[in-house]
C-alpha positions in Angstrom: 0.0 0.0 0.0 1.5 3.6 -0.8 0.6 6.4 1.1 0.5 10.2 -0.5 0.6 12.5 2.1 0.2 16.4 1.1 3.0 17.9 1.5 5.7 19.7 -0.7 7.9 16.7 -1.7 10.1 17.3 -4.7 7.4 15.6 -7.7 8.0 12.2 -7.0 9.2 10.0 -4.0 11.6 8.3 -6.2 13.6 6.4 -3.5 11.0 5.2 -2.1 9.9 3.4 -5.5 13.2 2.4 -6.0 12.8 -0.1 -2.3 8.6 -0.3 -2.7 8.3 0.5 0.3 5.2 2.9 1.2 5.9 6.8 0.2 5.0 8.6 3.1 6.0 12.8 3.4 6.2 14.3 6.2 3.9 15.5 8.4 1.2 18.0 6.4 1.3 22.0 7.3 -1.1 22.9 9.4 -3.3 24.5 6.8 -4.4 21.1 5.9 -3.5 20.2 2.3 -4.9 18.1 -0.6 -5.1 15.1 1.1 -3.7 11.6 1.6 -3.5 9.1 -0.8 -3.2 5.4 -0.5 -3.2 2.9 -3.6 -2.8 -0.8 -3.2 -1.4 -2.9 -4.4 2.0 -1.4 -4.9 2.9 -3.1 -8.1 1.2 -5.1 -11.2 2.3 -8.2 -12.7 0.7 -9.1 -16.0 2.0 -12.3 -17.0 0.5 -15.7 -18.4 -2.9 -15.9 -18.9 -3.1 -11.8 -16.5 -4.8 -9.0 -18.7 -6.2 -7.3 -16.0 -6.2 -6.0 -12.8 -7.8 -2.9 -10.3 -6.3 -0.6 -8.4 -7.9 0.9 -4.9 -7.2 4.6 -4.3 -9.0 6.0 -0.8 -8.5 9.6 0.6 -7.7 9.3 4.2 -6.9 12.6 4.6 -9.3 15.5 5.6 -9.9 17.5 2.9 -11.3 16.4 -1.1 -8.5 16.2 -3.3 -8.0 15.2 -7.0 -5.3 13.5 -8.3 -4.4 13.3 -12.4 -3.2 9.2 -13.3 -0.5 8.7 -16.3 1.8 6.4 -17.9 5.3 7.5 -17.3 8.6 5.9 -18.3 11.3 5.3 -15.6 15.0 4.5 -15.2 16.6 2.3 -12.3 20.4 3.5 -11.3 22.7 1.4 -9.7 22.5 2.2 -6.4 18.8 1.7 -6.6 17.4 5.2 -7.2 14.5 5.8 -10.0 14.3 8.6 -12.2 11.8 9.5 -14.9 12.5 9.6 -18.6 11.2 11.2 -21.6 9.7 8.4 -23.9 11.6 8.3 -27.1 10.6 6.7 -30.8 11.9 3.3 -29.2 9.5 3.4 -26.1 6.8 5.4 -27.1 4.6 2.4 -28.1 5.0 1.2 -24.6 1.7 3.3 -23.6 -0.1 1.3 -26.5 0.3 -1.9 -24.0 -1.9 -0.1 -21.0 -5.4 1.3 -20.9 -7.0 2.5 -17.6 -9.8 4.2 -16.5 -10.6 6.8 -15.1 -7.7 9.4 -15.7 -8.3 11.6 -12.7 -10.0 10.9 -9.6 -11.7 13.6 -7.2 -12.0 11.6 -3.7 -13.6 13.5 -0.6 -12.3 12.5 2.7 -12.5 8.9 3.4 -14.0 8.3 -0.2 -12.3 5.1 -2.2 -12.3 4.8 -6.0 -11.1 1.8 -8.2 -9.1 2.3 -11.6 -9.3 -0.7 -14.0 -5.8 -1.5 -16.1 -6.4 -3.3 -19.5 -3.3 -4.9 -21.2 -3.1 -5.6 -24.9 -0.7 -7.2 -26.3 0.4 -6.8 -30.0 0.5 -9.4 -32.4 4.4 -9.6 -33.1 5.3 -8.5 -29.6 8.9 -10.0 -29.0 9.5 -12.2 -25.8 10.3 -10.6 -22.5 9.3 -8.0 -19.8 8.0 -4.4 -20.3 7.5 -2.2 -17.9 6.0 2.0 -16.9 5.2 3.4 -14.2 1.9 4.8 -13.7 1.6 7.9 -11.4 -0.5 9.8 -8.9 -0.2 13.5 -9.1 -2.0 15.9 -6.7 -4.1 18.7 -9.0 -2.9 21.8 -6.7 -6.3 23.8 -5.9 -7.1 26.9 -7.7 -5.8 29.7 -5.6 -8.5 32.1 -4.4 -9.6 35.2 -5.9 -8.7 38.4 -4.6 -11.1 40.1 -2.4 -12.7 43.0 -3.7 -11.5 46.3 -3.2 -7.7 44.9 -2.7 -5.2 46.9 -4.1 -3.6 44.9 -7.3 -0.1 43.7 -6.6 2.7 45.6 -8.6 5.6 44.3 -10.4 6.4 40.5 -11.2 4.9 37.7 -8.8 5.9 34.4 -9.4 4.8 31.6 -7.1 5.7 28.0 -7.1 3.2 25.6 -6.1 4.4 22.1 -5.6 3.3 19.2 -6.9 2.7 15.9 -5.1 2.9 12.3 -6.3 3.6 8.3 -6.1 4.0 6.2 -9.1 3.8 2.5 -8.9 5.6 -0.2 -11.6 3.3 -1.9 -14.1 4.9 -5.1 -15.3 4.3 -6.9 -18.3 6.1 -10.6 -19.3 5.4 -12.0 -22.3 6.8 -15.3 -23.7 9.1 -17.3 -21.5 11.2 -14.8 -19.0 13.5 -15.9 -16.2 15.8 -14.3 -13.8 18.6 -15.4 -11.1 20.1 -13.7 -8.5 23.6 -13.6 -6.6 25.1 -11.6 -4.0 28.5 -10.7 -3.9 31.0 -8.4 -2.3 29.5 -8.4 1.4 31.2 -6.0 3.8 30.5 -5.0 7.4 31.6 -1.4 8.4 31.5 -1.7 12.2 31.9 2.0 12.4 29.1 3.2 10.6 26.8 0.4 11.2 26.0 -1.0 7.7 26.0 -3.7 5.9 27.3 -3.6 2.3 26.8 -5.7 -1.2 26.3 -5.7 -4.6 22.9 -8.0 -5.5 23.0 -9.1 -9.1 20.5 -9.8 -11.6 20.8 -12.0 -14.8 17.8 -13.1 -16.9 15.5 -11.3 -19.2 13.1 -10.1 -16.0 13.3 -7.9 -13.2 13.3 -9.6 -9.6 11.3 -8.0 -6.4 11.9 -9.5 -3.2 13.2 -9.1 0.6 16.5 -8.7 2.3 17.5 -10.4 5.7 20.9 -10.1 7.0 21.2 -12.8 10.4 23.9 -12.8 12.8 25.0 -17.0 13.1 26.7 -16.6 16.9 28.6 -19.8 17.7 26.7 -19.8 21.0 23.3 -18.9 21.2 20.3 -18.3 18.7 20.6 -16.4 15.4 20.1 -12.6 15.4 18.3 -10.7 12.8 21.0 -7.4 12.4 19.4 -5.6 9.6 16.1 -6.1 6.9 15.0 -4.5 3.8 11.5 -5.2 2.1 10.3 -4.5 -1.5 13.5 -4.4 -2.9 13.7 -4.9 -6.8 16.4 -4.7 -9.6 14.6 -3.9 -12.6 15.4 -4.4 -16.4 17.9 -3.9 -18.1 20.1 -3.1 -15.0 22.4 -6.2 -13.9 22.2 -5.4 -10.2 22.4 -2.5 -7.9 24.6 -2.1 -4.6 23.1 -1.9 -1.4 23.6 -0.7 2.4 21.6 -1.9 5.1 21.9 -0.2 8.4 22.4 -2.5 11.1 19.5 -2.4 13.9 20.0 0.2 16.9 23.4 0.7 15.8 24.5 -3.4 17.0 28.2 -4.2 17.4 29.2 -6.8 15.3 33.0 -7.9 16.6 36.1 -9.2 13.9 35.0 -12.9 13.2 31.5 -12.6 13.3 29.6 -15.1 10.5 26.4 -13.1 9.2 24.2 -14.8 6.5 22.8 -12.3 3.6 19.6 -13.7 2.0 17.5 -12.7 -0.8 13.7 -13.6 -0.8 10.3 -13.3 -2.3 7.7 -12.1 -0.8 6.1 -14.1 2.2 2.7 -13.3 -0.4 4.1 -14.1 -2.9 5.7 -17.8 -1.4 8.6 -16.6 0.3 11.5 -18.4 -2.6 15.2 -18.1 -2.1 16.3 -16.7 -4.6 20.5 -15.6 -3.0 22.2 -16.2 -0.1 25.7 -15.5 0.9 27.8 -16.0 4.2 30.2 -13.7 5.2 32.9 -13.3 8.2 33.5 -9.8 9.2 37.3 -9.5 9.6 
């Protein structure tokens, strides 16, 4: 489930998206604001027989707001971030492959409203995975007009107003697509209190899944040190580095054995898909 909560949040919550975890701004001014937003799921798989699928969008905040839905195209870096791209003659037709309704939704507080995806597949579409994002922007309300009688204002006046949003992946795999997944390079910086790797991806689809990093003492029962859930490496990239911050900022002594493992989804039936054991020096 994502959460949009009003307040001035540069555009997009882009790290956020990059882990799938729930975008969540801080707290709203006290002026109120347009709203809060939640969508679930967080992410759409179409694949084998899967050509649809709903979306629920309530407004748990206090106020109505509206919020304009699109198709944009977006770019994973290696360190996990997202960004969003300009579609180009190569990736324009990607919009062709989604249809949803409606395109904007007006919600008053505590109000729900379902949007219904549609893929259609082309003919001669060539084996693999596709993938946009579709977003959630806030429609700013129309500022006020000026009481009458007011003086006009002189000179230039230029105000920003900001806009809010939360995008969520659409996935679409066509033909036979596989991935696999190892994890290499683990380091421990005892200082800083994180956990270091690279995860890497191979195949011809994107993997989503959890992280779990577990102390193995040789006395005593295993301790979870650090977790990360949502995390996905997305196509074309072949993996992404990531730090983990160790809980409540744990010692971990030289010659400590911690196992690094990369899952899916409990949900989703919780497969191993990398797992790695390390000994901090």
């Amino acid at each position: 489930m994502l959460r949009l909560r009003s307040q001035a949040i540069a555009c997009l919550l882009l790290g956020l998206l990059a882990l799938g975890l729930p975008a969540q701004a801080p707290p709203p001014p006290a002026d109120g604001g347009i709203g809060d937003l939640l969508v679930a799921p967080t992410r759409v798989v179409f694949e084998e027989r899967k050509r649809s699928a709903e979306l629920n969008l309530s407004n748990i905040g206090q106020s109505r707001a509206t919020f304009r839905i699109s198709l944009v195209r977006m770019e994973m870096d290696e360190t996990g971030g997202i960004k969003e791209l300009p579609f180009d003659p190569g990736t324009e037709n990607l919009r062709s492959l989604f249809r949803f309704s409606p395109r904007q939704v007006t919600l008053d507080p505590r109000e729900s409203q379902t949007v219904r995806i549609q893929v259609r597949k082309p003919a001669q579409l060539p084996e693999g995975e596709y993938r946009l994002h579709m977003t959630f922007r806030a429609v700013p309300p129309d500022a006020p007009a000026p009481q009458s009688g007011a003086e006009a204002p002189k000179g230039i006046a230029i105000k920003l107003t900001p806009v809010y949003g939360i995008a969520i992946p659409l996935i679409v795999r066509h033909g036979k697509t596989s991935a696999s997944v190892s994890i290499t390079a683990p380091a421990c910086d005892a200082k800083r209190g994180v956990l270091s790797f690279r995860l890497n991806r191979d195949g011809n689809q994107s993997v989503y899944g959890d992280l779990k990093a577990t102390l193995l003492p040789a006395i005593g029962a295993p301790e979870v040190l650090a977790e990360a859930s949502g995390l996905a490496v997305y196509t074309p990239n072949s993996g992404r580095t990531v730090a983990l911050p160790i809980r409540g900022g744990r010692f971990v002594p030289a010659g400590s054995r911690i196992r690094i493992t990369y899952s899916q989804p409990i949900l989703d039936g919780g497969r191993l898909f990398a797992e790695t054991v390390m000994t901090t020096p």
